[in-house]
C-alpha positions as CSV (number, residue, x, y, z in Angstrom):
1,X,141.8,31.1,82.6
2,X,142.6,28.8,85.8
3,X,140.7,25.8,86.4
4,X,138.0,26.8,88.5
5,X,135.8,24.1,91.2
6,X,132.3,25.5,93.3
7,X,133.6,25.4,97.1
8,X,130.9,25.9,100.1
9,X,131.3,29.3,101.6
10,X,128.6,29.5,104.5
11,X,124.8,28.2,102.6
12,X,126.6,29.5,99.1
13,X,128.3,27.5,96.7
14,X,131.0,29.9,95.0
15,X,133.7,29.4,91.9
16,X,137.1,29.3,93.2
17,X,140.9,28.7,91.8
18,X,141.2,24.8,92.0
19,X,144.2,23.6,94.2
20,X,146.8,22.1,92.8
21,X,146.5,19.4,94.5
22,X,143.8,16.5,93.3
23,X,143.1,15.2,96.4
24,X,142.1,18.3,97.6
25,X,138.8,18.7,95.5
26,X,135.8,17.8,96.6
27,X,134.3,14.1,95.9
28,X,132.1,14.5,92.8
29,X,129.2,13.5,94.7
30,X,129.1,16.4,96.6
31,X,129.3,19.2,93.7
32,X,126.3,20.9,92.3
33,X,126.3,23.0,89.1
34,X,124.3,25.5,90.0
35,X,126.3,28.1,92.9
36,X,123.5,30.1,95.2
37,X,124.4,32.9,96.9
38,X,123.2,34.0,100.3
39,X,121.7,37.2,98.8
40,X,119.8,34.9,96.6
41,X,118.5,33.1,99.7
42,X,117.2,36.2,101.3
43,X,115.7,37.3,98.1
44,X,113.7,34.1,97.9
45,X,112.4,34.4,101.7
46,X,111.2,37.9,100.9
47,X,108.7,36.8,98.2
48,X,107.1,34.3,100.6
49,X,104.5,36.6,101.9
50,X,103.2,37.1,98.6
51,X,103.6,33.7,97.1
52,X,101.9,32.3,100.1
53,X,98.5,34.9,100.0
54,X,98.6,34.0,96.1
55,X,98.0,30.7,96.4
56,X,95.5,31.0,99.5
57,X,93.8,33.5,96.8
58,X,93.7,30.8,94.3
59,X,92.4,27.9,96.2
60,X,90.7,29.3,99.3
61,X,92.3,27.1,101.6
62,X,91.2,28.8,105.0
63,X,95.1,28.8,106.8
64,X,98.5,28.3,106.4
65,X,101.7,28.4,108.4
66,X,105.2,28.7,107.0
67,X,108.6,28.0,108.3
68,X,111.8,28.6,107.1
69,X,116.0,27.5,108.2
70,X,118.6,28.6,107.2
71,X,121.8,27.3,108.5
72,X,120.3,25.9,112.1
73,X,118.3,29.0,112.8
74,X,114.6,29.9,112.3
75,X,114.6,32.9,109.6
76,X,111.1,32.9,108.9
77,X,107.5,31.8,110.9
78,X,104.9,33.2,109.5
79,X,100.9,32.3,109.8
80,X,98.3,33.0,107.2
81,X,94.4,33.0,107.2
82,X,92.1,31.3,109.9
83,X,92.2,28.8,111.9
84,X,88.4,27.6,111.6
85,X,85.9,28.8,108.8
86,X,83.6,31.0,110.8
87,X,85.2,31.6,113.4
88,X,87.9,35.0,114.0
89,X,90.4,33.0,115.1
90,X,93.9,33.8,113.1
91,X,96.9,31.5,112.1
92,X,99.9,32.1,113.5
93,X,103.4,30.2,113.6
94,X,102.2,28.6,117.0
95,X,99.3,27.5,115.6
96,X,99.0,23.6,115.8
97,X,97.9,21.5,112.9
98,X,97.6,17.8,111.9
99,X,100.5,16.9,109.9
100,X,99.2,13.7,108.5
101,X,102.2,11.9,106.7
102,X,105.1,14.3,107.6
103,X,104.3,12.1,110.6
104,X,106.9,9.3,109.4
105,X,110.0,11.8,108.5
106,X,109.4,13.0,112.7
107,X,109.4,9.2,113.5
108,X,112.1,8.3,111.6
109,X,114.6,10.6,113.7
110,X,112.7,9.4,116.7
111,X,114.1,6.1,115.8
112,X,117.3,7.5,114.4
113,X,117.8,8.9,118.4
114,X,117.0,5.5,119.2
115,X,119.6,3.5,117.1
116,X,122.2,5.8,118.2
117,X,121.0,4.9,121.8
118,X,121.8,1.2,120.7
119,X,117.9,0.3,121.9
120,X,118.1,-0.9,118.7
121,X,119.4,-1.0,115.0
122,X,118.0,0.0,111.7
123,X,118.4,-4.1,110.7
124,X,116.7,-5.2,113.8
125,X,113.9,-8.0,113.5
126,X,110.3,-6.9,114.3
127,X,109.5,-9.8,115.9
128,X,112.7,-9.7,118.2
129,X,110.3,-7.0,119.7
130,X,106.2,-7.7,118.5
131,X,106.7,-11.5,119.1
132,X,103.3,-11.9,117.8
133,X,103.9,-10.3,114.5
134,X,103.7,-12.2,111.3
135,X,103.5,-11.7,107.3
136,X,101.9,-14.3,105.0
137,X,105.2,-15.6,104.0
138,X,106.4,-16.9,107.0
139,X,110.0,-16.6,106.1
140,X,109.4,-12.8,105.3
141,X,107.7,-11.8,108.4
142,X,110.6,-13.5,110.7
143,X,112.9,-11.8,108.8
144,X,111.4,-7.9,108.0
145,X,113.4,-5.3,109.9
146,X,112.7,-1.8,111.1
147,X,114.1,-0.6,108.1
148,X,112.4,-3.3,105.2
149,X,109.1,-1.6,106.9
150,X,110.3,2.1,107.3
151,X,111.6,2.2,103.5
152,X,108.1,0.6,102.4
153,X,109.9,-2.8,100.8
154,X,108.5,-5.2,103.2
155,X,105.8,-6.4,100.0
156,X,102.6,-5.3,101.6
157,X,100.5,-4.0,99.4
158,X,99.7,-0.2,99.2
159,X,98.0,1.4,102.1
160,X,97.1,-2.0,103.5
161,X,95.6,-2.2,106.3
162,X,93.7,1.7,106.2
163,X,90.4,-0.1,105.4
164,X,90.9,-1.7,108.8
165,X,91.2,1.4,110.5
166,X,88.4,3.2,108.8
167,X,86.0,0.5,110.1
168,X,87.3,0.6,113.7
169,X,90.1,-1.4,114.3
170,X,92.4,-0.2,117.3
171,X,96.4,-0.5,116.1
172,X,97.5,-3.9,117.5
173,X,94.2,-5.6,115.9
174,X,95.3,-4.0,112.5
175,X,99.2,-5.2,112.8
176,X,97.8,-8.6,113.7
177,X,95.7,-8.2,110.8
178,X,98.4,-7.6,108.5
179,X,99.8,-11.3,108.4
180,X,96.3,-11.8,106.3
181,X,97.6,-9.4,103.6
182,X,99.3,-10.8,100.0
183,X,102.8,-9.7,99.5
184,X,104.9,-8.3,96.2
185,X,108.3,-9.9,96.7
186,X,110.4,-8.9,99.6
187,X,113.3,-6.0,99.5
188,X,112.5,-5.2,95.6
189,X,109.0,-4.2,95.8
190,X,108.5,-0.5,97.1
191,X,104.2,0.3,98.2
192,X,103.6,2.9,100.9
193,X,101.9,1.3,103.7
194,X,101.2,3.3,106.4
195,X,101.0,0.2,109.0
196,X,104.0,-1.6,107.6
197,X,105.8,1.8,108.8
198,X,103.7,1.4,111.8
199,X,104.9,-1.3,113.0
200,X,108.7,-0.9,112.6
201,X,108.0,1.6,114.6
202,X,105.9,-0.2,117.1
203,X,108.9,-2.5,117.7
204,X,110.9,0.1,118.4
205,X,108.6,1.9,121.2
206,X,108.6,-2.0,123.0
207,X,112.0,-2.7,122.7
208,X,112.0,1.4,124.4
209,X,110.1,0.2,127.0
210,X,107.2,3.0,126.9
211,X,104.2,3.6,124.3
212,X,105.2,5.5,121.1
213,X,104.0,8.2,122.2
214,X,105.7,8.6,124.9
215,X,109.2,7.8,123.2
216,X,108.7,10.1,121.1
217,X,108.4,13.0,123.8
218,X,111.2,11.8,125.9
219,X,113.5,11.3,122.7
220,X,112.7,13.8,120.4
221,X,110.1,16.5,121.3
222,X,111.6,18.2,125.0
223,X,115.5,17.6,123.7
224,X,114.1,20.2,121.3
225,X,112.0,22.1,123.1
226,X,108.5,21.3,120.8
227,X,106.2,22.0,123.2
228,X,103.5,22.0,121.3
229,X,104.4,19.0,119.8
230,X,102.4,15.6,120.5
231,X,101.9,11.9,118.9
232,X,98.2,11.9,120.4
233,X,95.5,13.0,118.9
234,X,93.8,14.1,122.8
235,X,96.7,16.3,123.3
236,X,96.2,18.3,119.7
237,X,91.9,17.9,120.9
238,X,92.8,20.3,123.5
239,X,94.9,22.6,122.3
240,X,93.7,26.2,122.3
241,X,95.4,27.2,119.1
242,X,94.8,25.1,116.8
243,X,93.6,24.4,113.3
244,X,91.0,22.4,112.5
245,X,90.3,20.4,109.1
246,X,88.4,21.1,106.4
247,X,86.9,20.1,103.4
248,X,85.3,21.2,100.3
249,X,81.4,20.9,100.0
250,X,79.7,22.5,97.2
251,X,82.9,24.8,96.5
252,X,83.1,26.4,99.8
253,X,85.2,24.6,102.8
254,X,83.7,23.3,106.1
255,X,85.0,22.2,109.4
256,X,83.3,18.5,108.8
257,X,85.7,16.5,110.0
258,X,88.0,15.6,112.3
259,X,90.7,12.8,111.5
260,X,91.5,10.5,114.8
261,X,94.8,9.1,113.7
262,X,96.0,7.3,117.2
263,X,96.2,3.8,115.1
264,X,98.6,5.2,112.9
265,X,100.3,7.5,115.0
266,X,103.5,6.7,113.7
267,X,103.2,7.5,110.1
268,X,100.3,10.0,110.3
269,X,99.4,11.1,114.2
270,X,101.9,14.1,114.9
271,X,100.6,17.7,115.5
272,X,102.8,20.5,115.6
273,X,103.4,24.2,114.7
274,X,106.0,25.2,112.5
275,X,107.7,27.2,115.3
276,X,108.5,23.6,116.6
277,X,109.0,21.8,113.5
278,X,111.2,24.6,112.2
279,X,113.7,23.3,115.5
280,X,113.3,19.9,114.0
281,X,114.1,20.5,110.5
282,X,117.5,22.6,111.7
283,X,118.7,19.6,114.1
284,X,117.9,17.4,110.6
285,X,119.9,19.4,108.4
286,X,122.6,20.0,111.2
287,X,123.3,16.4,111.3
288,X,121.6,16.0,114.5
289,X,122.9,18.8,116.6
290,X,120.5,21.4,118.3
291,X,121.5,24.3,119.5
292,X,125.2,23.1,119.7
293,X,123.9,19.7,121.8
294,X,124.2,16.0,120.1
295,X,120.4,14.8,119.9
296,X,120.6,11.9,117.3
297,X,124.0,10.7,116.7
298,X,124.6,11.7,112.7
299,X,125.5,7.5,111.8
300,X,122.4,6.7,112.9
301,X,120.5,9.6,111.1
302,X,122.1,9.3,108.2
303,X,120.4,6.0,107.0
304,X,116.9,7.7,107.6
305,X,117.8,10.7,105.3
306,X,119.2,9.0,102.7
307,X,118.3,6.5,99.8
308,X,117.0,3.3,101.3
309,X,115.0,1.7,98.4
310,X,113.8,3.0,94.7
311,X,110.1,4.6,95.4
312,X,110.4,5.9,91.4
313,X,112.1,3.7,88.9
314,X,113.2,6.2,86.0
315,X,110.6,6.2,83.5
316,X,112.8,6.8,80.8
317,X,116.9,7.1,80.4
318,X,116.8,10.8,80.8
319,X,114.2,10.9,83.9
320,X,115.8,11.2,87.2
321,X,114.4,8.2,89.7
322,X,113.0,8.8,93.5
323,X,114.3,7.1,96.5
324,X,113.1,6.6,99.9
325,X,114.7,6.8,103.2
326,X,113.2,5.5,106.6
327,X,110.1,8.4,106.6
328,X,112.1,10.6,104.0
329,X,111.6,11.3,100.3
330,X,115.5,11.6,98.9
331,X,115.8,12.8,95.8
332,X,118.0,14.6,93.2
333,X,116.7,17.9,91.6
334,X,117.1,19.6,88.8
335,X,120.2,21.5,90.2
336,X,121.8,18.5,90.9
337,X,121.4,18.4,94.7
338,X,120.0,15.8,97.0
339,X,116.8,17.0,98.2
340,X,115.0,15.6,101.2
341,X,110.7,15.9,101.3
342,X,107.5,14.4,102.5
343,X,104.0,15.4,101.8
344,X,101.1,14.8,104.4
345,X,97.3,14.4,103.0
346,X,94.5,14.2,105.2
347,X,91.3,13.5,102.9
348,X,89.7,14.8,106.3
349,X,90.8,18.0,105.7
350,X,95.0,18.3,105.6
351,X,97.8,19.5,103.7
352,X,101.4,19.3,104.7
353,X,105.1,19.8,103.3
354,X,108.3,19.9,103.9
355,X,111.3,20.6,101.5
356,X,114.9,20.7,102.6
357,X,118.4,21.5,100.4
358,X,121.0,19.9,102.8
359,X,124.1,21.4,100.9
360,X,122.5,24.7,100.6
361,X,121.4,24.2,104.8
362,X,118.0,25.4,104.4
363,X,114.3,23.9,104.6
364,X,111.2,24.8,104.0
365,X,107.8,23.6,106.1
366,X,104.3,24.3,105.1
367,X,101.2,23.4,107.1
368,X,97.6,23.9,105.9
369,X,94.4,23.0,107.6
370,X,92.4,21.9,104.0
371,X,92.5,19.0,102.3
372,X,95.2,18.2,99.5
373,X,94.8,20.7,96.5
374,X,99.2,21.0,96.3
375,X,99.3,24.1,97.6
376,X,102.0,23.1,100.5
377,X,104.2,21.2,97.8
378,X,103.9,24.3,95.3
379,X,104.7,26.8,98.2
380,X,107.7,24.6,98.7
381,X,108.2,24.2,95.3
382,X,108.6,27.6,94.1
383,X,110.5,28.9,97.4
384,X,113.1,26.6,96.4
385,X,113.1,27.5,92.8
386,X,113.8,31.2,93.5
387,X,116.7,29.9,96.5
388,X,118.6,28.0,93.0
389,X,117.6,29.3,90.2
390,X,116.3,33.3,91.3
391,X,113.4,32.6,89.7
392,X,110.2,30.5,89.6
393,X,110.6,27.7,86.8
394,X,106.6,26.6,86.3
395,X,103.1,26.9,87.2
396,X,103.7,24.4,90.2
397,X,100.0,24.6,90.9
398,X,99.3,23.5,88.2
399,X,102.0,20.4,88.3
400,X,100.9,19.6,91.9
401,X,97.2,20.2,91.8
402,X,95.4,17.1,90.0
403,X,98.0,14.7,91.7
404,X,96.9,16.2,95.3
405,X,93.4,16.2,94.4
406,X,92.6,12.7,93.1
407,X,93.4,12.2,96.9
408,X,90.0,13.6,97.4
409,X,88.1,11.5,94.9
410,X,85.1,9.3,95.9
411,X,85.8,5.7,95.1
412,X,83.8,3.3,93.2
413,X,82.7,1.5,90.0
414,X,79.7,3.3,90.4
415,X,80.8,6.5,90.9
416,X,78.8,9.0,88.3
417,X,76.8,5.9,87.0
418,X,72.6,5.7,86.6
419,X,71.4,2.9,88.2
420,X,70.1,0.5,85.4
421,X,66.5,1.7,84.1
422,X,65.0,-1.6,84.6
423,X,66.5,-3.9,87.5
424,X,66.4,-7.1,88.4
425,X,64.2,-7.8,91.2
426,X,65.6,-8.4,94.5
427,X,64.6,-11.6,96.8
428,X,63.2,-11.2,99.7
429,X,64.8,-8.9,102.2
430,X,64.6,-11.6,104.9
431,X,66.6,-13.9,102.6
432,X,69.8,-11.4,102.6
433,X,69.9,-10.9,106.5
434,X,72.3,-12.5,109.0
435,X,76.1,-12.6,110.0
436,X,79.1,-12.8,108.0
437,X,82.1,-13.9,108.8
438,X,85.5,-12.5,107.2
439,X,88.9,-13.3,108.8
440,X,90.6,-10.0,108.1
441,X,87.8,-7.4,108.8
442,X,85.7,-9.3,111.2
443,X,81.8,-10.3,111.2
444,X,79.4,-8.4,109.2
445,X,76.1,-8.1,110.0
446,X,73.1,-7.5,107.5
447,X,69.9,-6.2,109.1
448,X,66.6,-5.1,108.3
449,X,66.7,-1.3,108.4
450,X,62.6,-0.2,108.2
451,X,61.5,-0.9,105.1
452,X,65.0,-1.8,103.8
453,X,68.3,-3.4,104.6
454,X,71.6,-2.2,105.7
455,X,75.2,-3.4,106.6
456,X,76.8,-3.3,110.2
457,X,81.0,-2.9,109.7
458,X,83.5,-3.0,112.0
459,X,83.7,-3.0,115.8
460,X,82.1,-0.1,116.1
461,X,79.5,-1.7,114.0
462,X,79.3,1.5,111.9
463,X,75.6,1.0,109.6
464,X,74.9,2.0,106.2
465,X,71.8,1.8,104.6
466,X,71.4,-0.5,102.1
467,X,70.1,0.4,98.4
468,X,68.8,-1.8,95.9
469,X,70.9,-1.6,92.4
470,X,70.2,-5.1,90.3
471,X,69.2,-8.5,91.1
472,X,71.6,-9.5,94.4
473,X,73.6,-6.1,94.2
474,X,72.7,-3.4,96.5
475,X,74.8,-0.2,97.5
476,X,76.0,2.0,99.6
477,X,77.8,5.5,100.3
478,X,80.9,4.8,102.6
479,X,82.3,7.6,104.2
480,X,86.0,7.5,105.8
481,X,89.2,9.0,105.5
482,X,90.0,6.0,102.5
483,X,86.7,6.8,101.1
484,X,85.7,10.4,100.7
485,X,82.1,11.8,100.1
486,X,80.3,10.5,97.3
487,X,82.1,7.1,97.3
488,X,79.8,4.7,96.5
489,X,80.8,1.0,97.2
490,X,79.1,-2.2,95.6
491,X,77.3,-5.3,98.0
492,X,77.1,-8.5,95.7
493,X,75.3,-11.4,97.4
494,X,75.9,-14.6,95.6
495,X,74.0,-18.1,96.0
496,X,74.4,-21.5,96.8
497,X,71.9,-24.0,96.6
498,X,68.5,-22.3,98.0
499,X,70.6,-20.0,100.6
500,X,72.7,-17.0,100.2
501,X,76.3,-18.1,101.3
502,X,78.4,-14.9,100.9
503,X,78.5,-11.2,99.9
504,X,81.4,-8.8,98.6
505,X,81.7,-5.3,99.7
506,X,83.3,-3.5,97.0
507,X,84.5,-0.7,99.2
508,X,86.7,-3.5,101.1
509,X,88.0,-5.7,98.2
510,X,91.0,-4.1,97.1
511,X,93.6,-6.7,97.9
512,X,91.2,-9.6,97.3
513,X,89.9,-9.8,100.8
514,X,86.1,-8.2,100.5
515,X,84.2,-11.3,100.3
516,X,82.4,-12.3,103.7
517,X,80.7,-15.8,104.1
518,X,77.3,-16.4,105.9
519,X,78.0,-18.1,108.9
């Protein structure tokens, strides 16, 4: 038998005679071992309509919407379920939803556009655009680039700064805030930081000259023709068709809440259908290119679609690692293909996916409008299972699930615990009240609350009553998108002398910061 190679034919990998000549094969990198045909392809996007009512069956999740490429064309769109839980209103592949963190992947080709526009580079200085922008080490935060914060390697810790936000603070105060924040050591340490991305991208809408917002509907959203597409929560407010959150109380979902994610825009704050996003993820996977028209020159793409930094270090020899782009997951699958994915998690009450195969030219986009329970990353899962393999390989459900849901968790030491049977008694309420001063969160105020105390965050001064647990420790039930129902968060008072000088909110104390001193 003749040497044989897998060539590309179309979105198929086939067996073919090798040349004779070496220099004519492809570069290793580029070969997968496992061929799939186009028939196979097809195959896999008839099943979806099933797969996707199963797992709606299984969870309950009120709507879906599902979009499919294939080669730089939109081969399936296809909405599931309701739009609102007691309302009529049906899902349909117009429908507008929240996308939560698919957010960065969008802003990461809105940047790419703007690279290739020479507006600026991926290894441009923040503060050659946010002047005002610093890091604890002072050395680090003259030196952090679009990129160091895009890839999540700029050594802020995880999620810093989303405490801010749940309490009140507008974006700029919470970037300012971010200088206050310990760091991991520059360029080697990978934590997701939603404000970190946040401001890379900041830098870039001022060195753009217009808001982000803005930017990103003049670079990316009318080139493609996403017209339901926005970066502001007021514009997805209004829509007429859109999907609202939800979130599990007492085993049934609810419209409770509604997540306002303007301070993050960036990383969480898009809304979109998948008719639009499915125009997004074909210019993606066609380096660019929409509808034969350059919109983001491919060198300048390229960098945000492929490995940036180690987000997985390989847990053992055999385990394959995970990388990060600038908003993309890049990874290698079990076929042996680089495969690009994000997941977006509203604790509010959102669940989003996206999967692509860039050698095989086809993507996969799941929206939901119910909090994380892995149903969009199992959807994706097992669509591209049966596109390389013809055939679903696990329970994905039951792989995805309980890391989805422990997004949903309340928070807290105390969490499920009986208040001690015979307490220490408290001082005097009057002793406990005043201001308290804290230099990354702000003032906090302690006040008399009827018979009772309670605590004032934020600049919205958001109150929660105080209850007594032992001695100087009182609770509270904190409720935010970092700090789901049933979170219950600890208030320590501690003494000096005759006076109470300071107390610790548990809630807030996660890099250290939590402790506020009496002023």
């Amino acid at each position: 038998m003749k040497p044989c190679r897998l060539v590309a034919v179309g979105s198929a990998l086939m067996f073919a005679v090798l040349p004779a000549r070496a220099e004519d094969l492809p570069p290793p990198p580029f070969i997968s071992a496992v061929p799939i045909s186009g028939d196979q392809i097809d195959a896999a996007v008839a099943q979806l309509d099933g797969l996707a009512d199963a797992l709606m069956t299984k969870t309950g999740i009120p709507g879906m919407a599902v979009a499919v490429v294939r080669d730089g064309k939109t081969v399936y769109a296809k909405g599931f379920g309701i739009r609102r839980v007691g309302a009529p209103d049906k899902v349909d592949a117009d429908t507008v939803f929240q996308l939560a963190s698919l957010s960065k992947a969008v802003a990461g080709t809105v940047v790419a556009h703007e690279v290739g526009a020479r507006t600026v580079s991926w290894e441009t200085p923040v503060i050659t655009h946010l002047s005002w922008f610093r890091l604890k080490d002072p050395w680090v935060g003259e030196h952090v680039t679009i990129a160091d914060l895009m890839s999540h390697r700029s050594g802020l810790p995880d999620h810093g700064g989303d405490n801010l936000e749940d309490i009140g603070f507008d974006r700029r105060a919470v970037l300012e805030r971010l200088r206050l924040l310990p760091l991991e050591p520059f360029r080697i340490s990978y934590a997701y930081t939603n404000f970190g991305f946040t401001a890379g991208a900041e830098a870039v809408a001022v060195a753009a000259g217009k808001d982000w917002a803005t930017l990103s509907e003049e670079a990316l959203y009318k080139p493609l023709g996403m017209t339901s597409t926005s970066s502001r929560f007021a514009d997805f407010d209004r829509r007429a068709n859109k999907a609202v959150n939800h979130v599990s109380v007492n085993g049934s979902f609810v419209h409770k809440y509604q997540r306002e994610p303007d301070a993050q825009s960036p990383a969480g704050g898009v809304s979109s259908s998948v008719n639009d996003m499915a125009r997004w993820m074909a210019m993606v996977l066609q380096d660019g290119v929409h509808e034969g028209k350059p919109v983001i020159a491919p060198e300048a793409l390229l960098p945000a679609i492929s490995a940036q930094m180690i987000s997985g270090p390989s847990s053992a020899v055999a385990a394959r690692p995970g990388f990060y782009g600038f908003g993309f997951n890049v990874s290698i699958n079990p076929a042996g293909r680089v495969q690009l994915s994000h997941s977006g998690a509203f604790s509010s009450g959102a669940a989003t996916a996206f999967t692509m195969l860039p050698s095989a030219g086809v993507g996969i986009l799941v929206l939901t409008n119910a909090w994380p329970l892995g149903v969009p990353e199992s959807l994706a899962a097992e669509f591209t299972d049966l596109v390389q393999f013809g055939k679903i390989e696990r329970d994905w459900l039951a792989a995805y699930g309980p890391m989805l849901t422990a997004v949903n968790r309340p928070v807290g030491s105390l969490v499920g615990k009986e208040r001690p049977s015979n307490p220490a008694p408290a001082a005097s309420l009057s002793d406990y009240v005043g201001t308290y001063g804290n230099d990354y969160y702000g003032d906090l105020d302690i006040v008399r609350n009827g018979d009772g105390l309670a605590v004032k965050l934020g600049p919205a001064a958001k109150q929660y009553a105080l209850a007594h647990w032992d001695g100087n420790a009182f609770t509270f039930a904190p409720s935010s998108e970092n700090a789901t129902d049933g979170s219950i968060s600890l208030a320590t008072f501690t003494k000096q002398a005759a006076r109470f000088d300071a107390v610790t909110i548990e809630y807030l104390d996660a890099d250290g910061l939590g402790t506020f001193v009496r002023k």
